[in-house]
C-alpha positions as CSV (number, residue, x, y, z in Angstrom):
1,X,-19.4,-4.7,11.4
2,X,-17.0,-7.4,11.9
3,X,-16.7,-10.4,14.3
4,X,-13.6,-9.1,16.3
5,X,-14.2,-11.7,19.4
6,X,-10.8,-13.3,18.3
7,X,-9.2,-10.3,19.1
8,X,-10.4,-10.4,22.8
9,X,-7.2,-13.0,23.3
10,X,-4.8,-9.4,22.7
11,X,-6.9,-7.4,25.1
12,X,-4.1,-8.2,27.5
13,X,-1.9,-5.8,25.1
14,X,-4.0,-2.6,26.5
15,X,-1.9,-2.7,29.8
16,X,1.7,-0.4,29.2
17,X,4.1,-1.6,30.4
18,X,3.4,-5.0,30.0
19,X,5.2,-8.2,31.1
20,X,5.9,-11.0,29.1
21,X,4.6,-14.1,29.9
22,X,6.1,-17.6,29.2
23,X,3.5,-18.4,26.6
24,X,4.3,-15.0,24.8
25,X,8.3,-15.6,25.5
26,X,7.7,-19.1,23.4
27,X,5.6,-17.0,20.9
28,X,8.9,-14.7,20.2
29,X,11.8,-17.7,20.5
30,X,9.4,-19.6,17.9
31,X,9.4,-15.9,15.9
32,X,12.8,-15.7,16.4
33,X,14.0,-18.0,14.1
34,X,12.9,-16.3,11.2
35,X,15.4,-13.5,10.9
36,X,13.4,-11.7,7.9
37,X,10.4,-11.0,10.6
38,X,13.2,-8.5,12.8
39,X,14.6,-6.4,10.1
40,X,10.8,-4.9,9.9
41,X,10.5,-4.6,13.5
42,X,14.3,-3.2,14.0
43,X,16.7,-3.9,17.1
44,X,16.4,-7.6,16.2
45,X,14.5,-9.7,19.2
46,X,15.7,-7.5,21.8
47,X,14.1,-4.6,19.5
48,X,10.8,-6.6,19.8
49,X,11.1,-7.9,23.4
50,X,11.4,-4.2,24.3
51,X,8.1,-3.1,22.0
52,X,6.0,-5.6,22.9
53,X,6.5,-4.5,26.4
54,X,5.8,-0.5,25.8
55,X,4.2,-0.7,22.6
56,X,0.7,0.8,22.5
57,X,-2.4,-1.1,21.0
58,X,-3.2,0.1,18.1
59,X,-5.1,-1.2,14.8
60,X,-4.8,0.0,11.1
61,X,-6.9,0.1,8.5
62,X,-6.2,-0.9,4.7
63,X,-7.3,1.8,2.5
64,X,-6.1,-0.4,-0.8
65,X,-3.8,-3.7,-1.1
66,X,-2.4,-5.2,-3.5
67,X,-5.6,-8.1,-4.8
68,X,-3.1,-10.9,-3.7
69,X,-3.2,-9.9,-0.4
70,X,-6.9,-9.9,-0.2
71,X,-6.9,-14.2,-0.9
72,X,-4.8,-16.6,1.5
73,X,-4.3,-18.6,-1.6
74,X,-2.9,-16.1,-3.3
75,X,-1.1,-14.0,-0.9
76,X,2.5,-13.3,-1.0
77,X,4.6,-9.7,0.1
78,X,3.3,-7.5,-1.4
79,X,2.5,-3.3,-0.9
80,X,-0.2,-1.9,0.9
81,X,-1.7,1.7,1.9
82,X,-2.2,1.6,5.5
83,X,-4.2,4.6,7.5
84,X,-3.5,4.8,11.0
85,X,-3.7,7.3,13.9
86,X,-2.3,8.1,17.2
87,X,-6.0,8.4,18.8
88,X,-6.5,6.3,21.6
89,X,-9.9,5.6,20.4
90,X,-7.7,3.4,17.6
91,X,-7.5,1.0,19.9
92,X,-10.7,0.0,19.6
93,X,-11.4,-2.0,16.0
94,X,-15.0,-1.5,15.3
95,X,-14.1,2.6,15.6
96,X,-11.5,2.0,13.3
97,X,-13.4,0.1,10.9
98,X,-16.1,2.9,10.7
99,X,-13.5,5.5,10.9
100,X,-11.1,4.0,8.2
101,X,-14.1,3.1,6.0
102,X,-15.3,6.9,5.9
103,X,-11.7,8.1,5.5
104,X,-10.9,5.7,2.1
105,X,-14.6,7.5,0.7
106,X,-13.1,10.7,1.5
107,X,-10.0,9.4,-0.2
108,X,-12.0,7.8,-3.2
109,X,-13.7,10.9,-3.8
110,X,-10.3,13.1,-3.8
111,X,-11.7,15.3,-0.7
112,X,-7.3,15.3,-0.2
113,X,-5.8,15.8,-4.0
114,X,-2.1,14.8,-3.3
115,X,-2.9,11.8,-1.6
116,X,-5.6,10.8,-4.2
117,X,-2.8,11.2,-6.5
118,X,-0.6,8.9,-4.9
119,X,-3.2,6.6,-4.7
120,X,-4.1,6.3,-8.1
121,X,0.3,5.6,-8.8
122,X,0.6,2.0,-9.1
123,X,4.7,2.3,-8.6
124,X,3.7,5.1,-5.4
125,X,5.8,4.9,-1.9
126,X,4.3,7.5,0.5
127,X,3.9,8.4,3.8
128,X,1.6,11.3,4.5
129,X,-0.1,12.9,7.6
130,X,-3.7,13.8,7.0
131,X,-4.2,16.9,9.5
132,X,-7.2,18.7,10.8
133,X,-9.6,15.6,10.5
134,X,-11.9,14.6,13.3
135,X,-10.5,11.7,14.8
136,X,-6.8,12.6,13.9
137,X,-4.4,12.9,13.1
138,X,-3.9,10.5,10.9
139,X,-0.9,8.9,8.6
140,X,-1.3,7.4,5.2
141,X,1.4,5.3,4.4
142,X,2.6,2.3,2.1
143,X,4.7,-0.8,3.0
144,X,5.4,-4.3,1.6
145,X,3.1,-7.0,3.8
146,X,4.5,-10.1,4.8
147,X,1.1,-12.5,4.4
148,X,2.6,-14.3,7.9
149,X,1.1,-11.2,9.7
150,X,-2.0,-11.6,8.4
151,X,-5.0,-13.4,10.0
152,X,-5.8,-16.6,8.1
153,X,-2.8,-15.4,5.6
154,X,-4.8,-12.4,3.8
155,X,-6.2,-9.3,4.9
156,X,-9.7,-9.7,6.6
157,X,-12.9,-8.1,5.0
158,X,-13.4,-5.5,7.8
159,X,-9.7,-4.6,6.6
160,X,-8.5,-3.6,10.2
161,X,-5.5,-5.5,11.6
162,X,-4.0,-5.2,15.3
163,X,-0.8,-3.6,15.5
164,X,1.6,-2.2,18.0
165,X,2.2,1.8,18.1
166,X,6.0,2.5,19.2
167,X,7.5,5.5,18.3
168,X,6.3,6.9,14.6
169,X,6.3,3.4,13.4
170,X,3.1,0.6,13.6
171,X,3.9,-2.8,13.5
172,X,1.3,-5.9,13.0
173,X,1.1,-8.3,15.2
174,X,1.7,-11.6,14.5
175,X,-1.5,-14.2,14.3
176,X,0.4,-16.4,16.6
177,X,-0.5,-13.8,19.6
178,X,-4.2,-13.9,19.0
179,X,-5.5,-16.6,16.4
């Protein structure tokens, strides 16, 4: 398993609603002035004020990445298969690890054909619910990755990144909050 102590500096994110502190109010002015960051989060910074004070802690898991995004050198946007779930127990990132890990072998050995399929499509946009698993259920879904959201600029070996659960929608959350 990972080293997830950094991640201790978000636990604050557990408690909905939340109230923004002046450190995290810096955090999204600084954000703010990159105007590409809010058409991913939607509602511009009032959008993201309001998530980041009902948004549920969440973390995904990478199932596969574009190589780029694997090497801080090398990183730039780029697509990604994310697996996530609305089980609280996601909110912890070593049970996300393990479960994510098991799901991608599942995936790998085609245990669910149409996603497999997708999998295997280079050009493939998808966004799938896996149902009737233990531990779900859970969404399979692609996206372009902005290396900014990534710790260190790439996507760490344990593969799970924090991100905020609003609505249907997961977004990452920016290093800046707990790096």
């Amino acid at each position: 398993m990972a080293d997830y102590s950094k991640l201790q500096s978000i636990d604050w994110l557990r408690q909905v609603p939340r109230t923004l502190t002046p450190d995290i109010e810096k955090i999204v002015d600084e954000i703010s002035t990159k105007p590409a960051f809010f058409v991913f989060w939607g509602g511009g910074r009032k959008g993201w004020v309001k998530d980041m004070e009902n948004a549920r802690l969440s973390f995904v898991y990478v199932v596969q990445a574009n190589e780029c995004l694997f090497d801080a050198e090398e990183a730039q946007w780029a697509p990604a298969v994310f697996l996530s779930t609305t089980n609280p127990q996601a909110a912890d990132p070593e049970w996300m690890e393990s479960t994510g890990s098991a799901m991608g072998e599942r995936l790998a050995n085609n245990e669910f054909p149409q996603a497999a399929a997708h999998l295997a499509a280079e050009e493939s946009s998808f966004d799938l619910e896996l149902p009737g698993l233990e531990g779900g259920p859970f969404r399979l879904w692609t996206t372009y990755v902005n290396p900014d959201l990534l710790p260190g600029g790439r996507i760490p070996d344990s593969r799970v990144l924090p991100a905020l659960h609003h609505g249907k929608e997961w977004s990452l959350i920016p290093p800046k909050l707990y790096g």
